[in-house]
N, C-alpha and C positions, 0 to 999 in steps of 0.2 A: 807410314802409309803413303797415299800418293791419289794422283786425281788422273785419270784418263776417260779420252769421249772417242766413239767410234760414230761416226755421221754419215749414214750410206743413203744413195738415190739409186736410179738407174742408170746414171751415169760414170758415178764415181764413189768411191769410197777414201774419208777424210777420218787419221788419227790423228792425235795431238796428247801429250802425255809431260807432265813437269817433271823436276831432276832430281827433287830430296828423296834419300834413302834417312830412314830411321835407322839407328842401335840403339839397341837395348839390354841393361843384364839386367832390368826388372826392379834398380831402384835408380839408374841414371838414366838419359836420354841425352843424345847425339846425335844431331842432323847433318849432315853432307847435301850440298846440291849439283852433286856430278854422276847422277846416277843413271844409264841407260836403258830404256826402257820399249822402246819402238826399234824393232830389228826387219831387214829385207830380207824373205824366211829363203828366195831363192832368186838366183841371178837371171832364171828364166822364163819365170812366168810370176804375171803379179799378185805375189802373196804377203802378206806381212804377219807379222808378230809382235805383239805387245805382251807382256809380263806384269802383275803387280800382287803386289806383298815379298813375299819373301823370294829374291834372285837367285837361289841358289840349289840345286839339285845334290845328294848327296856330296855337300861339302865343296862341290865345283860350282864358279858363278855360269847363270843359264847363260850368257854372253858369250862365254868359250864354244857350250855346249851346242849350241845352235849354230855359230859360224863351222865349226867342224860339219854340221850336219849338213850345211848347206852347200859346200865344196863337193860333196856327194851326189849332189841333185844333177838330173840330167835336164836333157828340153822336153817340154807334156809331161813332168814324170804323176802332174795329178789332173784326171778326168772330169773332179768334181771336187773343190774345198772339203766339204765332210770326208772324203780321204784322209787329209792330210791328220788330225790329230790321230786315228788308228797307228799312221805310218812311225809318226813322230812317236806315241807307245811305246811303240816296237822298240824304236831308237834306243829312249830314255832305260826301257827296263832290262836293255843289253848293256848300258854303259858301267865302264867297268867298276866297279866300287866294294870295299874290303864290308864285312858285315858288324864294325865300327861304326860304319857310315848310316848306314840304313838304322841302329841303335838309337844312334844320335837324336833323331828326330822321335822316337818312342819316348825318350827320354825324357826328352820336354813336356811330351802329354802327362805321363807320367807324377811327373815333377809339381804341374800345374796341381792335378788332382789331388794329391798328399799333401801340398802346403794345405788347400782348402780343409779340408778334415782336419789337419792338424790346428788349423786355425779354427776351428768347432772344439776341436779336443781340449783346448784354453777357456776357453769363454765357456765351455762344460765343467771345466773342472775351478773356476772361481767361483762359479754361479753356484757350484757346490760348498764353498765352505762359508763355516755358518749355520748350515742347515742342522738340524736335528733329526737322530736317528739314522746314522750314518749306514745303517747296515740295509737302509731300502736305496742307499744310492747307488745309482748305473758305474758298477766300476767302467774304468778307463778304457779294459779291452774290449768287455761287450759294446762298449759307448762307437767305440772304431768299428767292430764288425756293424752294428746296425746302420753305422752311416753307409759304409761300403754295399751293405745290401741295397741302401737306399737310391744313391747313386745310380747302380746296375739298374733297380727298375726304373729309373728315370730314362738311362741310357737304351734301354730294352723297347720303350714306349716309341723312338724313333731308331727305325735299324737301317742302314744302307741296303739298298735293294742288290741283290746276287754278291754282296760282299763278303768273302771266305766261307761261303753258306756248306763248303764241306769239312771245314779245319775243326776241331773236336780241339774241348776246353785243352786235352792232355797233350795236342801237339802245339799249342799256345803256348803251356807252361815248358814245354822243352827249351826252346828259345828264348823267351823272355821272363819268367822268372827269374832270372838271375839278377837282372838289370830291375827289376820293381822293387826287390828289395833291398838290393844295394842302394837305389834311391832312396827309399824311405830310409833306411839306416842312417842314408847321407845326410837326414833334415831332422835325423832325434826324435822319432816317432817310434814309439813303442812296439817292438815286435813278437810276436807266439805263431807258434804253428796255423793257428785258427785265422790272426790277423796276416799273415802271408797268403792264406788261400781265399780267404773277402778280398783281400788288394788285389791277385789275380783275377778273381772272377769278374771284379768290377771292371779291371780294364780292357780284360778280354770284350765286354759290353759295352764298353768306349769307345775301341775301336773300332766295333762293328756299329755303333751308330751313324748319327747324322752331325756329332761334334764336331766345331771345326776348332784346331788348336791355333798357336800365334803363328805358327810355320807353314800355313800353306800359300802353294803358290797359287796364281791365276793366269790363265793361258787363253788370250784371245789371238786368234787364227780369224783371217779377214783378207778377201781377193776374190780373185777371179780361177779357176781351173779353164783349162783349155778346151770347154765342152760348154763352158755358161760365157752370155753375153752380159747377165747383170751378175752385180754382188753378193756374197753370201759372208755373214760372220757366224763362226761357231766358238764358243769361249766353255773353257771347262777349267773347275776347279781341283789342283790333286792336293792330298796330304798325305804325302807317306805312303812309303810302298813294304808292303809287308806278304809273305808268301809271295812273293816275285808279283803283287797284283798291286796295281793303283789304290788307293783308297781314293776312289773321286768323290768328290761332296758335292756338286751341281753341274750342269751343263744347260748350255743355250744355242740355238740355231735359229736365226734369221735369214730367211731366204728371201731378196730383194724379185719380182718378179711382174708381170707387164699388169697384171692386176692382185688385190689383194694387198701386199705388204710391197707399197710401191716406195718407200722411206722409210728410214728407221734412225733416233739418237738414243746412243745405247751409253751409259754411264759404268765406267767400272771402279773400286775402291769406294771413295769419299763423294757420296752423290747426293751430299745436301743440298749445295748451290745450281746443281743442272736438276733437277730435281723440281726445283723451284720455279726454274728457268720452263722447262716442261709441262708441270702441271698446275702450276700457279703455287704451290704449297710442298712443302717436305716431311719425310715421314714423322720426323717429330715432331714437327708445329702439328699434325694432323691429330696426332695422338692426342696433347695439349689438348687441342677444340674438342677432341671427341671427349674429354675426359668433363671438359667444363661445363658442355653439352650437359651430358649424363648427370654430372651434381645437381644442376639447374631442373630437371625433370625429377629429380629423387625428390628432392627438395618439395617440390610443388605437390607430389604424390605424398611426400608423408604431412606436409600440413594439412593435407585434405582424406584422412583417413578413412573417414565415412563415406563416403564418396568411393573407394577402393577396395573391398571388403573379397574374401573369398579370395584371394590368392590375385586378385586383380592387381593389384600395385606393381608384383613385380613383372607382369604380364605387360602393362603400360612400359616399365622401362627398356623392357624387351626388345616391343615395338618399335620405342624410340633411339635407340641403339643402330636398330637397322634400318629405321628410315633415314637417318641420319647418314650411314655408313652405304646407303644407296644412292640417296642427291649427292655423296661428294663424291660418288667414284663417278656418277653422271657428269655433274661439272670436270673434273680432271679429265675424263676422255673427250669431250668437246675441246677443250684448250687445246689438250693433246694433239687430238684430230686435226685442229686450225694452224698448229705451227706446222707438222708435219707436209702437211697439203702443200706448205709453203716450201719447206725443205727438199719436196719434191723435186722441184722446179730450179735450184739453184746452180749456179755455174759452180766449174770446180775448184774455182776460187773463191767465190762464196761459203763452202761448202770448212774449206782451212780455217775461213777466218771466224766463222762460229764454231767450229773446235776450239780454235786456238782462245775464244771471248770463253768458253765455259772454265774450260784450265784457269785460265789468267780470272775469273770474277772466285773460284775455289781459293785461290791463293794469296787475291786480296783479304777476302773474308777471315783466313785461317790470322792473317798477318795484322789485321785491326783487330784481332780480340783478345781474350784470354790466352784462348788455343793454345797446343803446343804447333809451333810451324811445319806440321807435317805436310805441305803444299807447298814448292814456290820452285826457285832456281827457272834457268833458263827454261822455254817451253820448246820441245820437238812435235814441228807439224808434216804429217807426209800423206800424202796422197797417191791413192791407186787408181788407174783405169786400164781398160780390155786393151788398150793400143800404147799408150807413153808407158806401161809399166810403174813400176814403182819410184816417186818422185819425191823428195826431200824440198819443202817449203820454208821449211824454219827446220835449223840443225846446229848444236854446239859442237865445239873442236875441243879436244885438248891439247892442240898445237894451231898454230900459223898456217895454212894451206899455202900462201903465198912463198913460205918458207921450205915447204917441202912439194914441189911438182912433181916428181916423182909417187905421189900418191894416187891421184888420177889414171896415167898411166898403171899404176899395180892395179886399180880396178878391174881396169878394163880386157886383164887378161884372163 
């Protein structure tokens, strides 16, 4: 994982983003802290680009992929930031890639969802011996289809909005059936005619969900277009592209403007520690209090029974649920409101070095506790505005500059 903060005023716009890349084959873990993560999206107008989770676009790292695109840019060539990721689309769903490539990341979904079952299908079939009367127990295959159906309406209950909404189960199963069951074959999971076509249907409902698997990436786009005087970030999430189409799972657009949303810190990845920094509290400490909240009011409503009668009691916890869940969203948008206000107003050097304190208090935290250190390495801080362009504040090498002069110069041509 990784910690990044995007810090926008009407002046300027300030990233900061730390170096560890995670591996993973899913029982080891390996941390690197050379990993790039803050890119100049164009040499002529100030835009940037940050990346986090997975760097890699079919099988190429996004690093290639973007400097090639950016050698293509001309001067003005975007009127308005919400351009650019349409353009970049385009880009990515032309690049060239064998259908290998595009597998690959099915795969994984895939993968994930089969262990899971098959890890039911064990603790199904222990739980079954022993028992008496073996001839009412759930054989093994029914046991698989009814997870798989289950699954699908889980998957069904959140569906991606205009996602493949014309593709028909049977043009699903031309292409990827082959790879579902080669997978499950791959992990010793029981196959019939029946369990091959639950395993399709359910995935076919996966993928059209709002799932997000361990391979997607995140794309924040953040700058200036040659038509706005203030800042604009737009960040979208893809996973996988399948039918030549994005699977996007969220998007966000910030528009910095003379009133309204005149600041804005935006956290991407691991956003416990800014979080906190922001609204005084983090979504899981919230959770905690709401939960302890809650016991505390149950508690007092069932010793007092009498007092409750008619379906009142759980009417009471109800109430206190969302009074509860309305003072604190009260309190966090007041904190909110007060740092902001503040953030307003910040030089654009100000602006780095509270980027650069949320990364840096992420990566202490990750590093004094349990944690696995998916936070730390050097921190890149860069700053945008409508006239300096895009400016590097804090930047790792992997070379000597002093050793190579000849770098500056290839810049600048």
């Amino acid at each position: 994982m990784t910690a990044e903060i995007a810090i926008l005023n009407r002046t300027a716009v300030a990233l900061a983003a730390d170096s560890v890349v995670t591996l993973s084959d899913g029982r080891r873990h390996k941390t690197y802290d050379s990993a790039e993560k803050i890119f100049e999206f164009s040499r002529f107008q100030p835009i940037a680009l940050m990346i986090y989770n997975n760097a890699q676009f079919m099988n190429a790292p996004f690093e290639i992929i973007i400097r090639e695109y950016r050698e293509q840019l001309t001067s003005n060539t975007f009127k308005s930031l919400v351009q650019v990721w349409p353009e970049f689309e385009k880009y990515l769903l032309a690049f060239k890639r064998s259908e290998e490539d595009e597998l690959d990341h099915f795969r994984g979904m895939v993968l994930a969802e089969v262990k899971e079952i098959r890890s039911k299908v064990m603790t199904h079939v222990f739980a079954s011996i022993g028992r008496r009367g073996r001839s009412a127990r759930e054989s093994v295959p029914d046991f698989v289809v009814r997870q798989c159906k289950e699954r699908k309406s889980e998957a069904e209950v959140v569906p991606l909005k205009d996602f493949l909404s014309g593709v028909t189960l049977e043009q699903f199963n031309d292409i990827y059936r082959a790879t579902v069951v080669d997978v499950a074959n791959g992990i010793k999971l029981e196959m019939s005619p029946d369990i091959e076509d639950a395993l399709c249907d359910m995935m076919f409902a996966v993928i059209k969900s709002e799932q997000k698997s361990g391979a997607f990436t995140g794309l924040v786009f953040t700058g200036f277009g040659s038509d706005e005087i203030f800042p604009t970030l737009c960040s979208v999430e893809i996973d996988g592209v399948y039918f030549n189409q994005f699977r996007i799972l969220s998007t966000n657009l910030i528009d910095i403007d003379r009133r309204g949303e005149t600041a804005a810190i935006v956290p991407f990845a691991q956003q416990d520690m800014p979080e906190r920094f922001m609204l005084g509290i983090d979504g899981e400490f919230e959770g905690a209090m709401e939960k302890i909240c809650l016991d505390m009011v149950g508690q007092l409503v069932d010793q007092n029974k009498r007092a409750f009668r008619n379906g009142k009691a759980e009417l009471v916890k109800a109430a206190a649920a969302e009074e509860f869940k309305i003072g604190l969203q009260r309190l966090k948008k007041k904190i909110s409101d007060d740092l902001l206000s503040v953030v307003n107003h910040l030089s654009k050097k100000e602006l780095g070095e509270v980027a650069y304190s949320l990364v840096e208090l992420t990566s202490r935290k990750r590093r004094y506790s349990n944690d696995l250190e998916t936070v730390g390495g050097p921190i890149d801080v860069a700053i945008l505005t409508k006239n300096e362009g895009f400016i590097w504040v804090r930047r790792k090498h992997y070379f000597d500059i002093a050793l190579n002069p000849r770098y500056d110069a290839k810049r600048k041509r």
